[in-house]
C-alpha positions in Angstrom: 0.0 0.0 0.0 3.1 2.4 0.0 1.7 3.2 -3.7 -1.5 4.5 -1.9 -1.3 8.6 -3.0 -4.8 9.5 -2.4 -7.9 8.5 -1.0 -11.2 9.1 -2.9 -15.0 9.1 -1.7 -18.7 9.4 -3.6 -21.3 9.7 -1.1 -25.0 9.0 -2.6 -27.6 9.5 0.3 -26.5 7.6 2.5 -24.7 5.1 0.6 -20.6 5.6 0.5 -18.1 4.3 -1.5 -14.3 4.6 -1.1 -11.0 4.1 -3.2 -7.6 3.9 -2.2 -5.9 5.2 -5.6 -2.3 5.7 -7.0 -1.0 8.7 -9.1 -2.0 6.8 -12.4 -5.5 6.5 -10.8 -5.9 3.0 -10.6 -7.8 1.3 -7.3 -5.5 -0.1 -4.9 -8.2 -0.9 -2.7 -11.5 0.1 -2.0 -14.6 -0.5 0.8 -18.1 0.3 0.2 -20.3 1.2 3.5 -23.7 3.4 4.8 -23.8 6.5 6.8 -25.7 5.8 9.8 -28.2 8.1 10.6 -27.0 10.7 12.6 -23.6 10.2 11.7 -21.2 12.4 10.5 -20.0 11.6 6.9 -16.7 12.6 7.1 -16.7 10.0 10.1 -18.2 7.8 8.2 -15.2 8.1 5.3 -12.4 8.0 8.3 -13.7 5.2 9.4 -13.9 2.9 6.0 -10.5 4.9 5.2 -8.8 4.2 8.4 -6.4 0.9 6.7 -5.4 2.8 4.2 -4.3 6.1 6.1 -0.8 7.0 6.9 0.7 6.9 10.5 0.8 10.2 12.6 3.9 12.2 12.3 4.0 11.7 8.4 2.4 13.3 5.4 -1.5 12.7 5.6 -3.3 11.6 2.2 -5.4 13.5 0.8 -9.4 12.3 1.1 -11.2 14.3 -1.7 -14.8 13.6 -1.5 -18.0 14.4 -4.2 -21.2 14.3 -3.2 -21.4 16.1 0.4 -22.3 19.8 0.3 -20.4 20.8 -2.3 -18.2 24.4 -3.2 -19.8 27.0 -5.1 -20.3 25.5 -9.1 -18.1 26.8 -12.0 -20.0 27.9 -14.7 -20.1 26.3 -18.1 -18.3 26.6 -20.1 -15.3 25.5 -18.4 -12.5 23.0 -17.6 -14.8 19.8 -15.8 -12.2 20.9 -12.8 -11.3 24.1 -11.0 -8.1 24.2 -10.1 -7.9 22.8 -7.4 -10.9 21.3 -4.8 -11.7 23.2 -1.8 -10.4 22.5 1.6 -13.3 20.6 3.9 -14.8 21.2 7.9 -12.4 18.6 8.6 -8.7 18.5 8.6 -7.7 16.5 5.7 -10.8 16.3 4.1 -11.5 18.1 0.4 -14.3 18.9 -1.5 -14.7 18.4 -4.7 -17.0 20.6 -6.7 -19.5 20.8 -9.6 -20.6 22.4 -12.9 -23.8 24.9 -13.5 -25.5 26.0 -16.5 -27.4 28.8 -16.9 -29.2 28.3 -20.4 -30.8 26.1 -20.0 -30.9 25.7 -16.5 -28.6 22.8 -15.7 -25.9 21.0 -13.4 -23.4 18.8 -13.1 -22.6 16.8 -10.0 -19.2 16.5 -8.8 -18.9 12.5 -9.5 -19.9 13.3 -13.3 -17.5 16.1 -13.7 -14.6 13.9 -11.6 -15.6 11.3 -14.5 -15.6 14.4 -17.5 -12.0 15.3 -15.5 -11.1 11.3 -15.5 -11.7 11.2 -19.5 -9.8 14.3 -20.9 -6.9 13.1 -18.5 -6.7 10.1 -20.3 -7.5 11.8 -23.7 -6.4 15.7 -23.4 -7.5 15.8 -27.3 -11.0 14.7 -26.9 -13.5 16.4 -28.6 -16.7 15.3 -29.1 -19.9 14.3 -26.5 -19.6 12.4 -23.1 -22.6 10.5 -22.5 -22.8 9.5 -18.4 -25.9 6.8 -17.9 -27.0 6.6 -14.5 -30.3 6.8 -12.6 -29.9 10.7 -13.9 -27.8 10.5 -16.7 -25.6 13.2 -18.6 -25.0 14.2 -22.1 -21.7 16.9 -22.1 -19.9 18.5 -25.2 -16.6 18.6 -24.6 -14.2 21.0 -27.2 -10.8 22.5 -26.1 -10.6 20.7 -22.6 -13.4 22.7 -21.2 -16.9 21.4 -21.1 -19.2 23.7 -23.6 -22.6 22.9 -22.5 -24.5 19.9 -20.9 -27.8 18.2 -20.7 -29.2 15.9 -17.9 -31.9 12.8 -18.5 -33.8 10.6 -16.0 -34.5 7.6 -18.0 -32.6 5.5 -15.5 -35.1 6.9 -12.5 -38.0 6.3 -14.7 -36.9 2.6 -15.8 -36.1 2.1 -11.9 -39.7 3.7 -10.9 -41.5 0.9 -13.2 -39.4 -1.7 -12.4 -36.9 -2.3 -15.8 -33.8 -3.5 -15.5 -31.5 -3.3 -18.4 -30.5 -7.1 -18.5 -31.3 -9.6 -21.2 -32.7 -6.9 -23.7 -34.3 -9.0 -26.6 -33.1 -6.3 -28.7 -35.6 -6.8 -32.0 -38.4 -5.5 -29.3 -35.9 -3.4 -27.9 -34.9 -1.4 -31.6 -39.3 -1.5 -32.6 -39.7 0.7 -29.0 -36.5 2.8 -29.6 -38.0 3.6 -33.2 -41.3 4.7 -31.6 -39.7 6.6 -28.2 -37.7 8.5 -30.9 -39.9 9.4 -33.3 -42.8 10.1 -30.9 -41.4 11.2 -27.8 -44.9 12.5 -26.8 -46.3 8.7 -26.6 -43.7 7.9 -24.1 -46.0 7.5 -20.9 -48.4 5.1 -23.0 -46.0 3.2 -24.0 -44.6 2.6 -20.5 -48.2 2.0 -19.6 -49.1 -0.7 -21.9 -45.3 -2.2 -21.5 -46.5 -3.7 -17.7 -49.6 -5.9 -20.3 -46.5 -8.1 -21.7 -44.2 -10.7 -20.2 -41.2 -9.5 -18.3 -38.7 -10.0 -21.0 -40.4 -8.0 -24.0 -41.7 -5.5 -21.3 -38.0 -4.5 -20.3 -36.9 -4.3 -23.4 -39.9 -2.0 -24.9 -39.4 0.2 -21.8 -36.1 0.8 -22.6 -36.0 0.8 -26.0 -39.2 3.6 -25.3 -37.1 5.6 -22.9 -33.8 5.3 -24.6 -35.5 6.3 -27.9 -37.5 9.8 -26.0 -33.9 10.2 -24.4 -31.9 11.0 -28.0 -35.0 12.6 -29.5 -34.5 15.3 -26.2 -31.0 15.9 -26.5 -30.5 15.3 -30.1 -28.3 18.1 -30.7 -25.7 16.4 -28.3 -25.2 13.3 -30.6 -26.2 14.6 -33.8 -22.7 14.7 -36.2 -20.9 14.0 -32.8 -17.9 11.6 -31.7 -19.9 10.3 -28.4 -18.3 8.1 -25.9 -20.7 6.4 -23.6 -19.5 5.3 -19.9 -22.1 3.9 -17.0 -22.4 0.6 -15.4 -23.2 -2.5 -16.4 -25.0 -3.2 -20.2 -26.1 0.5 -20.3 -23.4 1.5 -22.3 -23.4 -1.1 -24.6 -27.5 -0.5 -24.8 -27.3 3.0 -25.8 -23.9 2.7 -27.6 -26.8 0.1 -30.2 -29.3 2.7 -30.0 -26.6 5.5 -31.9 -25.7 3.1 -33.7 -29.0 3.1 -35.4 -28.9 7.0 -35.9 -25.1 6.6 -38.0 -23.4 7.4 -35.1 -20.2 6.8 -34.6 -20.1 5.9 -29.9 -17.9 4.1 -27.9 -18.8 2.4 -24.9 -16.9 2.0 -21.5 -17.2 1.8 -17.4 -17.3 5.2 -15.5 -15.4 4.0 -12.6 -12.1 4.2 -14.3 -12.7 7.6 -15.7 -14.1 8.7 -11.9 -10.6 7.4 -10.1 -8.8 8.9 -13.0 -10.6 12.0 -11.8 -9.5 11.6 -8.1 -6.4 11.3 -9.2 -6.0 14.6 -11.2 -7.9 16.1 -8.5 -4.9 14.9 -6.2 -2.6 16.4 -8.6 -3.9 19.5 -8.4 -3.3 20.0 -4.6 0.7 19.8 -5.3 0.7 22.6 -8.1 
């Protein structure tokens, strides 16, 4: 663990997650845990960090954490990182900050612009979209290292909220609902609606298929002629990744938690400038 050169947390609610990270930004260990109510979160963080943190009388690590009260936004466009993060409550502790737009009205939390920050450190050159799929996803142009502008989607809360996972997609169902989700955005809640009359299998993949399709039709000027590269969890990426496909467009697909600890990590580096 000598390697060990900072230590990174996401808090969501009260779930927590936490890496142990080297100056490459590669995981060299990691611990997932709660925040019990009541509890302090940073407490929480020491607490699931405590193995990996150095011994008094030395150099602490840094713990950069997203997802607490965060530092003011910088507004778009800009670099998916301010300079450096800002210098938490508690001694050792730093927060890492977000994005705002202002037309339209929109933000950008500080795990999706640590995984915007994690992709141009990897590719400095990158131009092109960002696509981030989550329960709220993210759509961001990226040109000259900054982040121009930025567009967020639910269709991850609204697959959750009827009960859709994105496993097993029979994708000839899956590309007839993408059709109709993109071309008629408007019929989106009926087909959602009339999905829950089908078996499981066809119903997932119409809902998604529906909801993916009312996604691109919504931020259509994000993808439209662009270079996207997708990154989320699990077949997401790959399912959207198809659904551009479909539209002539040229996306690659890929996991965010590299490109988030690839983030940490340049949020680390930014404390010793």
């Amino acid at each position: 663990m000598n390697d060990i050169r900072w230590i990174g947390a996401a808090v969501d609610g009260n779930d927590l997650r936490v890496w142990a990270g080297n100056a490459e930004g590669a995981a060299l260990a990691q611990a997932a845990g709660q925040v019990a109510p009541g509890q302090d979160p940073f407490d929480a963080i020491a607490t699931l960090a405590a193995p990996w943190r150095r011994p008094e009388g030395t150099a602490p690590l840094p713990i950069l954490v997203a997802g607490l009260p965060e530092p003011a936004p910088a507004a778009l466009p800009c670099p998916p990182q301010p300079a450096r993060p800002t210098p938490a409550s508690a001694p050792g502790f730093w927060r890492v900050g977000g994005l705002t737009q202002t037309k339209p009205q929109d933000r950008v939390t500080a795990a999706q612009a640590l995984c915007l920050a994690g992709c141009l450190r990897g590719q400095p050159q990158f131009d092109g979209v960002i696509c981030l799929t989550d329960a709220y996803g993210l759509w961001a142009h990226i040109s000259a290292g900054e982040v121009v502008s930025v567009a967020s989607t639910a269709a991850g809360t609204l697959a959750a909220a009827v009960g859709a996972l994105p496993a097993d997609i029979d994708l000839m169902a899956f590309d007839s609902a993408l059709s109709d989700g993109l071309s008629r955005p408007e019929h989106l809640l009926r087909i959602l609606a009339t999905a829950r009359q089908m078996p499981p299998g066809p119903a997932q993949a119409r809902i998604w298929g529906a909801l993916i399709g009312a996604e691109l039709a919504a931020v259509r000027p994000w993808w439209l002629g662009q270079s996207v590269l997708v990154l989320g969890h699990g077949p997401l990426p790959e399912l959207y990744t198809h659904a551009l496909a479909a539209q002539s467009v040229h996306a690659t697909a890929g996991h965010a938690e590299p490109a988030l600890l690839a983030g940490f990590a340049a949020a680390a580096e930014s404390l010793q400038r």
